[in-house]
N, CA, C and O atoms as a printed pandas DataFrame, in Angstrom:
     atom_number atom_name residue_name chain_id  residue_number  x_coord  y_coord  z_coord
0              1         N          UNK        A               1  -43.320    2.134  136.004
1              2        CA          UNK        A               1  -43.034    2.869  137.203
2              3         C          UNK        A               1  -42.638    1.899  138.306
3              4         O          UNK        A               1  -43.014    0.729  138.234
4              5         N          UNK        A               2  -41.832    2.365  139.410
5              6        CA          UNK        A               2  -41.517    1.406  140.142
6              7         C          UNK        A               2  -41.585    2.635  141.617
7              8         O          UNK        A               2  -41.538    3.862  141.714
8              9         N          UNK        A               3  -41.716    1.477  142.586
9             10        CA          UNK        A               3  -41.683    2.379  144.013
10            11         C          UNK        A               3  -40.484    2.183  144.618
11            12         O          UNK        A               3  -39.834    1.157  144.421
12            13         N          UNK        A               4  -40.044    3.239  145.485
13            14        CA          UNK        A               4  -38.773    3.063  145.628
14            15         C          UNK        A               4  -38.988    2.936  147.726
15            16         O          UNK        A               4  -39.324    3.718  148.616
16            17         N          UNK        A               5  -38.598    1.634  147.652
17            18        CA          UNK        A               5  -38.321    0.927  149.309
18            19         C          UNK        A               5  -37.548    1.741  149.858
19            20         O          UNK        A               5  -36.345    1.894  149.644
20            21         N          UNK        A               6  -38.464    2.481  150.845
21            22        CA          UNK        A               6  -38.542    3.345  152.372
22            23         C          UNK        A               6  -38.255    2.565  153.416
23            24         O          UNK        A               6  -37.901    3.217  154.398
24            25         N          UNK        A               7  -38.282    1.185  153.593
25            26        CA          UNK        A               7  -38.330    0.593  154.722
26            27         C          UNK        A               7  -36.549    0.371  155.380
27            28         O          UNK        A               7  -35.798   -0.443  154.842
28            29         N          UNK        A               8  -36.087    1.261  156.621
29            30        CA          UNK        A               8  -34.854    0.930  156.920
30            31         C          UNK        A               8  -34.668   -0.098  157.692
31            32         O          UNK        A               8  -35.484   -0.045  158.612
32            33         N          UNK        A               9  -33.846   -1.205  157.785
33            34        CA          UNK        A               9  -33.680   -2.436  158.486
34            35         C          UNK        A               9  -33.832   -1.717  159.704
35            36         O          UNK        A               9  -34.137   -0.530  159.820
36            37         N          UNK        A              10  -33.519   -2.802  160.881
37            38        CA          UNK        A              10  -33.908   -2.082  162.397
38            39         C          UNK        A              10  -32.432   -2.551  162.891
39            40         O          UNK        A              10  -32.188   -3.756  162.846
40            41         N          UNK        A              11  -31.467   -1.679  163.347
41            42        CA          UNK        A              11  -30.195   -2.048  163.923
42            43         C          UNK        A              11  -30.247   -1.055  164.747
43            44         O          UNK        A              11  -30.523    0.128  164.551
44            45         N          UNK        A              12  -29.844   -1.857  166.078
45            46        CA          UNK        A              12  -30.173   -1.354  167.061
46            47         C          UNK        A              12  -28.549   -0.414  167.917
47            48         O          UNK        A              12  -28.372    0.221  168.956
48            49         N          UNK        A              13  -27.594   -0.879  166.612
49            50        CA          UNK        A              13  -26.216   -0.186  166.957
50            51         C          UNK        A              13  -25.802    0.558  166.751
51            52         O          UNK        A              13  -24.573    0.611  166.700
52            53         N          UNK        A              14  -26.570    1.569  166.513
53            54        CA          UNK        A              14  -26.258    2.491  165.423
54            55         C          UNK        A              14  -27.323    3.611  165.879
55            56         O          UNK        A              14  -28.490    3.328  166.152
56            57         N          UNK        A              15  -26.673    5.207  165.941
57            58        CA          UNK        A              15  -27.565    6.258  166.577
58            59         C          UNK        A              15  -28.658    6.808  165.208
59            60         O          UNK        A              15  -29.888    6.815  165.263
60            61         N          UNK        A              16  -27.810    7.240  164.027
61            62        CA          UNK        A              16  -28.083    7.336  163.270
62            63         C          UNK        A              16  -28.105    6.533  161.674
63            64         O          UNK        A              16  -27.199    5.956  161.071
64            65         N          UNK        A              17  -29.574    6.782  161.300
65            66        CA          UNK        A              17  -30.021    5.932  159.951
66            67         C          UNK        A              17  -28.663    5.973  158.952
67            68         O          UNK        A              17  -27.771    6.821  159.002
68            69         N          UNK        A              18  -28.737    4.997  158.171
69            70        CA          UNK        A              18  -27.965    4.754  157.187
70            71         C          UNK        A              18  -28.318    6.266  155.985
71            72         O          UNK        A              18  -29.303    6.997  155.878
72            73         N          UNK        A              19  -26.844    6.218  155.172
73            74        CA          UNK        A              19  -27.300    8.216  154.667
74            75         C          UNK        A              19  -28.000    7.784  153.056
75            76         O          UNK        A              19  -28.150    8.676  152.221
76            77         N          UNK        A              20  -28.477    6.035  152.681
77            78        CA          UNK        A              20  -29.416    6.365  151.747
78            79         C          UNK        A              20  -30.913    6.036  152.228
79            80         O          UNK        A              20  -31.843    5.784  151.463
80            81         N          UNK        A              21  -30.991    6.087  153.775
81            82        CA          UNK        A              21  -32.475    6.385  154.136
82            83         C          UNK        A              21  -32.947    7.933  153.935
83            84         O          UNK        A              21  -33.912    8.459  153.380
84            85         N          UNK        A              22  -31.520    8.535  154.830
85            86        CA          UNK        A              22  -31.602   10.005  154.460
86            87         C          UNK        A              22  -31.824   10.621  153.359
87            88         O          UNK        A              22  -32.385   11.709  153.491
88            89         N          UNK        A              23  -31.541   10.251  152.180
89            90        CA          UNK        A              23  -31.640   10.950  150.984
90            91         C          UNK        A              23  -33.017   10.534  150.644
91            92         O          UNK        A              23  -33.819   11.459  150.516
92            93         N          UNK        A              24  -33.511    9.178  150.450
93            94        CA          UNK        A              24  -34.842    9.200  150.405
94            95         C          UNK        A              24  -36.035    9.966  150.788
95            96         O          UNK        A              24  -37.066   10.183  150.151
96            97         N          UNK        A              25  -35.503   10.500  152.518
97            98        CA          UNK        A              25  -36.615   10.821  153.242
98            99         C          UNK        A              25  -36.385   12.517  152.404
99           100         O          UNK        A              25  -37.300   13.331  152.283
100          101         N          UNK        A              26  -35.010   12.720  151.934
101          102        CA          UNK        A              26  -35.299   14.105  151.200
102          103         C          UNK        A              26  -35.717   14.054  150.185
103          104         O          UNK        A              26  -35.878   15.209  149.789
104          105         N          UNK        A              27  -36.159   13.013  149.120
105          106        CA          UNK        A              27  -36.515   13.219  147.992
106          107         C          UNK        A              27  -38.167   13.349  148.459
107          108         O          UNK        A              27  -38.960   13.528  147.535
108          109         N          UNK        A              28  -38.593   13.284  149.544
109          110        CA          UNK        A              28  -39.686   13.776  149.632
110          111         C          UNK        A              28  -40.620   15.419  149.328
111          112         O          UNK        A              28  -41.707   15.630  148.791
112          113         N          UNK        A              29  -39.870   16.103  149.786
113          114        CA          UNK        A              29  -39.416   17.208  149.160
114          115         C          UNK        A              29  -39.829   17.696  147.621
115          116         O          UNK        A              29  -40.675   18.566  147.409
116          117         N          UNK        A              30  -39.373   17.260  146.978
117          118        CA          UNK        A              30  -39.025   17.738  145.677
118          119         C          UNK        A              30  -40.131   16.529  144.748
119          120         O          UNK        A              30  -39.749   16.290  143.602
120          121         N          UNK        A              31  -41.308   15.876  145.174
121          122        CA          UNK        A              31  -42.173   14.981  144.418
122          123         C          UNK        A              31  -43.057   15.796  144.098
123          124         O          UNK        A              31  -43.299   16.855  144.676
124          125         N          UNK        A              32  -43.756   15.229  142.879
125          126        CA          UNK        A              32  -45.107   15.808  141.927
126          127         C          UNK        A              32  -45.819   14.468  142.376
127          128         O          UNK        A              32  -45.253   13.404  142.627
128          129         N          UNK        A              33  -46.956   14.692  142.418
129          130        CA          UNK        A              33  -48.454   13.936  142.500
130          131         C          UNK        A              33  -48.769   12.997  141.709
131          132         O          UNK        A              33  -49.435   13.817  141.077
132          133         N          UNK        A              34  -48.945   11.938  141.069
133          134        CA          UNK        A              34  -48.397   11.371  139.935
134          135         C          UNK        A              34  -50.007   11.185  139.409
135          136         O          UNK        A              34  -50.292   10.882  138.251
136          137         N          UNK        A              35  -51.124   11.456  140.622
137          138        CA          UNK        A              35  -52.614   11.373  140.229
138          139         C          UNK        A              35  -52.818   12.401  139.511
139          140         O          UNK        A              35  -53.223   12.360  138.349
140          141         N          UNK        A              36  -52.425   13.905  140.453
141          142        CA          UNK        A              36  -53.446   14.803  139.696
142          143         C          UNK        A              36  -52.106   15.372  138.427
143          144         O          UNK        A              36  -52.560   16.030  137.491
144          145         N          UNK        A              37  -50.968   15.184  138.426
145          146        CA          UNK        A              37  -50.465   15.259  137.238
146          147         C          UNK        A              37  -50.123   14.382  136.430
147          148         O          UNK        A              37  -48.975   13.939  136.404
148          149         N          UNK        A              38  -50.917   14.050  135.764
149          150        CA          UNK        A              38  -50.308   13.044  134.745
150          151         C          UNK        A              38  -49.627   12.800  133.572
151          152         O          UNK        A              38  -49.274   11.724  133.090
152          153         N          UNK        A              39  -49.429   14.357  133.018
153          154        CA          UNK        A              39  -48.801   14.397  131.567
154          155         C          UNK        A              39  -47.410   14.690  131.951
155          156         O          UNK        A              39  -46.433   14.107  131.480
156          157         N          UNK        A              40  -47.360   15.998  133.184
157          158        CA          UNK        A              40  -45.882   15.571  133.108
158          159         C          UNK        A              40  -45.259   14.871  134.472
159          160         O          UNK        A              40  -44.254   15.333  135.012
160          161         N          UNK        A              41  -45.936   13.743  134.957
161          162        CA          UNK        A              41  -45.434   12.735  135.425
162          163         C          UNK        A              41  -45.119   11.859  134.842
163          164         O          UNK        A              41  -44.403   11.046  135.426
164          165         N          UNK        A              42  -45.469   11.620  133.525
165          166        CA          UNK        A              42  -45.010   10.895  132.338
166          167         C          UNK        A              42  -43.653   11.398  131.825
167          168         O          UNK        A              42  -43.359   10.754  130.818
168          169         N          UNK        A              43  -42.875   12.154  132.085
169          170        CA          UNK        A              43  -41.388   12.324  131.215
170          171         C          UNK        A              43  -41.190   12.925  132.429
171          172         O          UNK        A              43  -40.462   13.897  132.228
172          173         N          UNK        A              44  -41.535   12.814  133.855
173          174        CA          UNK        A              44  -40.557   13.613  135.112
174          175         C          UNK        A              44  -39.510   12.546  135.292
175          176         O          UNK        A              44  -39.631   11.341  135.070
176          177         N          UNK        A              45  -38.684   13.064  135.641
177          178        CA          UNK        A              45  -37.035   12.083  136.098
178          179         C          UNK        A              45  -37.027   12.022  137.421
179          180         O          UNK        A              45  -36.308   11.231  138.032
180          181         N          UNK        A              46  -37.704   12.724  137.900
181          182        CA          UNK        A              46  -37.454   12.777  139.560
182          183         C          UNK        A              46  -38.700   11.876  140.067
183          184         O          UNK        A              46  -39.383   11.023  139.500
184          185         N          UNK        A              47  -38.712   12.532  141.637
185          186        CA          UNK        A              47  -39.385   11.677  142.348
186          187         C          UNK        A              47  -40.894   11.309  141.980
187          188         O          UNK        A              47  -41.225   12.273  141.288
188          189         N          UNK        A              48  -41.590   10.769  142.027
189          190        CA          UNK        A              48  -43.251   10.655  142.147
190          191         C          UNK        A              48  -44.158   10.386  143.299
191          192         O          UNK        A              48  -43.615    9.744  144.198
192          193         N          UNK        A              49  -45.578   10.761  143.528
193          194        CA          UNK        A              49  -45.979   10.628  144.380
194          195         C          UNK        A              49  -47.319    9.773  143.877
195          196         O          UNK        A              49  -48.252   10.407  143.384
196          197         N          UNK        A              50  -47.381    8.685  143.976
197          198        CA          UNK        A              50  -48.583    7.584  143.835
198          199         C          UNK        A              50  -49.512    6.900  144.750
199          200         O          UNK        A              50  -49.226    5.708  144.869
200          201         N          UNK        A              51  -50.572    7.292  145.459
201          202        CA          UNK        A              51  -50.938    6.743  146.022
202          203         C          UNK        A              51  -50.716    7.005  147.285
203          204         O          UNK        A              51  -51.512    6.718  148.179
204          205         N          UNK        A              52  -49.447    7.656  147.483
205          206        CA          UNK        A              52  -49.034    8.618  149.068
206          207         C          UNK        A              52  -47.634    7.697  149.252
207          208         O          UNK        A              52  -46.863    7.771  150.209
208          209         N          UNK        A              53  -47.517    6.859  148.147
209          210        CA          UNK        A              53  -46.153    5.994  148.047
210          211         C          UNK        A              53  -44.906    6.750  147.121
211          212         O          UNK        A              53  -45.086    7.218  145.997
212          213         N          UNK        A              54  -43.634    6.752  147.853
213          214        CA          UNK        A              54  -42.814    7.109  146.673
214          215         C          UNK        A              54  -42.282    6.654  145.492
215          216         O          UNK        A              54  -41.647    5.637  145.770
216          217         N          UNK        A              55  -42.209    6.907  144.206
217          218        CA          UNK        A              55  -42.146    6.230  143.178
218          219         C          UNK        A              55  -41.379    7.102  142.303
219          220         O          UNK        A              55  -41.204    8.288  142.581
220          221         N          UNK        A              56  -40.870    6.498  141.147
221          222        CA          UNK        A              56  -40.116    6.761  139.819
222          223         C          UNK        A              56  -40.278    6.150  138.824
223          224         O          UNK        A              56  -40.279    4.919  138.813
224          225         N          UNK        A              57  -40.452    6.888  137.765
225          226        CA          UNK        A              57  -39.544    6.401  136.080
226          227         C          UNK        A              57  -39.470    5.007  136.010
227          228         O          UNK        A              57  -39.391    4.495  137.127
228          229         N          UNK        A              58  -39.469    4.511  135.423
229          230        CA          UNK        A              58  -38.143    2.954  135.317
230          231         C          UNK        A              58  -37.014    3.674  134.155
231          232         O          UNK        A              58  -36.159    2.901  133.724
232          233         N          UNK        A              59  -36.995    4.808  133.753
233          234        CA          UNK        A              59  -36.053    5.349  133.149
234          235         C          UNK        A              59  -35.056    6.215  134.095
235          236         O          UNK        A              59  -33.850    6.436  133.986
236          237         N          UNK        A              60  -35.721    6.498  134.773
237          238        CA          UNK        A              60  -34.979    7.464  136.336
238          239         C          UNK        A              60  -33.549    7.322  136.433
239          240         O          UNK        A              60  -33.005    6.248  136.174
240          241         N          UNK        A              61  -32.892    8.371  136.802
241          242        CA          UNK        A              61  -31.620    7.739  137.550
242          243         C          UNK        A              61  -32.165    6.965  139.164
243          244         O          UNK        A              61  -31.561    6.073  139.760
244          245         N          UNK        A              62  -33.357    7.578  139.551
245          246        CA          UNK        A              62  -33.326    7.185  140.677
246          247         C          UNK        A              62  -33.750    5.390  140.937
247          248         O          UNK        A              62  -33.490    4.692  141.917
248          249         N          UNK        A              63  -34.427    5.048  139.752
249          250        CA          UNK        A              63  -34.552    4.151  139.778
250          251         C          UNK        A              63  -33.138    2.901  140.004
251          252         O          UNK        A              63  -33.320    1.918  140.722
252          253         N          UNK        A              64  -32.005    3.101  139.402
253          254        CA          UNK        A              64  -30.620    2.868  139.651
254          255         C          UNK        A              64  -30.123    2.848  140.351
255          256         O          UNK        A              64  -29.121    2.134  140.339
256          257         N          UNK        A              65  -30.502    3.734  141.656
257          258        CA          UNK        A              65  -29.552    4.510  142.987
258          259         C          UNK        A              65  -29.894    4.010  144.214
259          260         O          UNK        A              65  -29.149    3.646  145.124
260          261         N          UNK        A              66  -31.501    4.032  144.135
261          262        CA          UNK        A              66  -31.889    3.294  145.217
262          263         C          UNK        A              66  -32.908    1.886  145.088
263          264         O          UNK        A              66  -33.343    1.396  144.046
264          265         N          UNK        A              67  -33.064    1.561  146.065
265          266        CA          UNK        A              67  -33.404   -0.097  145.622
266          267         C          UNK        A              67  -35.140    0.350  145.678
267          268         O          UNK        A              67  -35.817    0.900  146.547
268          269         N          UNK        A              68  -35.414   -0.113  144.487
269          270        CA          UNK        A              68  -36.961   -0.224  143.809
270          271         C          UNK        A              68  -37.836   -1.870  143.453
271          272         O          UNK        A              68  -37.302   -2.887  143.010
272          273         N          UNK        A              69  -39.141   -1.696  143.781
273          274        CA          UNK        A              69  -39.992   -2.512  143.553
274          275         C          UNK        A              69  -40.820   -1.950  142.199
275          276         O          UNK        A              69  -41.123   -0.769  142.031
276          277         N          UNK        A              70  -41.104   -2.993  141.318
277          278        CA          UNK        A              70  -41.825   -2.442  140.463
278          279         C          UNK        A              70  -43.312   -2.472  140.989
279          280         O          UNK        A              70  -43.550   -3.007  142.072
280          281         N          UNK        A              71  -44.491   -1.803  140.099
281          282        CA          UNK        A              71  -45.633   -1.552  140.472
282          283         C          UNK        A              71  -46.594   -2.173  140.080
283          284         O          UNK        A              71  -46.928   -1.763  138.968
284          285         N          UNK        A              72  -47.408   -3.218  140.559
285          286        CA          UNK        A              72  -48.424   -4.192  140.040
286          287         C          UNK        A              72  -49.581   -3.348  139.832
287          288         O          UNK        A              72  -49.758   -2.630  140.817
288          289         N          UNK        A              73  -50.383   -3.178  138.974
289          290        CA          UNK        A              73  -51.384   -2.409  138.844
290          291         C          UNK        A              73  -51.993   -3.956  138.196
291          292         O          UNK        A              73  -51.710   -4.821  137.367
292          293         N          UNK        A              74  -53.305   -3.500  139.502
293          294        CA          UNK        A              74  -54.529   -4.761  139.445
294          295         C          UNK        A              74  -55.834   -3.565  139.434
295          296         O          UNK        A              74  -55.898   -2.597  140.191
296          297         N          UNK        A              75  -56.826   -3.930  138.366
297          298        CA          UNK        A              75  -57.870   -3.562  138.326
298          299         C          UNK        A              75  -59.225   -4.342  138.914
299          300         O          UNK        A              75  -59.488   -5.497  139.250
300          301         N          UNK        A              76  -59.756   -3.396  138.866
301          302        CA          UNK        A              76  -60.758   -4.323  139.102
302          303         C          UNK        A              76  -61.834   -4.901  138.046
303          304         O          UNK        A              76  -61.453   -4.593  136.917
304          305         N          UNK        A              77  -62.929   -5.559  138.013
305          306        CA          UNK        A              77  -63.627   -6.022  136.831
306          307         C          UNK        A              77  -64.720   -5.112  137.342
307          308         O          UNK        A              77  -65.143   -4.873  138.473
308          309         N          UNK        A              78  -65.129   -4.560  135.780
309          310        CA          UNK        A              78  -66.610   -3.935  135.654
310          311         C          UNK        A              78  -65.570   -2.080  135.878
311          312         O          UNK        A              78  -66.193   -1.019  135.872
């Protein structure tokens, strides 16, 4: 799974955001929970919701479209 970077640069020339911040802030919209569903957050193509972070697939188209970090999962001991 990978999270997909929300963060828009800061340009101060410009009235309105760039239009793949926009589409991001709409794929908000249309996300599943990726905690309390887990079977079919496992074969969803679309968006995910992890942690209150947005995320995808690494099979996704979305993973392709917009610029993604993959996801370090650190446990803890015991």
């Amino acid at each position: 799974m990978k999270l997909i970077n929300t963060k828009i640069p800061r340009n101060h020339n410009f009235i309105t955001p760039p239009q793949w911040w926009r589409e991001v802030n709409a794929l908000k919209a249309t996300t599943i929970n990726a905690d309390k569903y887990r079977i079919i957050s496992t074969h969803w193509s679309g968006p995910l919701t992890i942690g209150g972070k947005l995320a995808c697939n690494d099979d996704s188209p979305l993973a392709t479209r917009f610029k993604t970090v993959p996801i370090i999962q650190l446990r803890e001991p015991g």
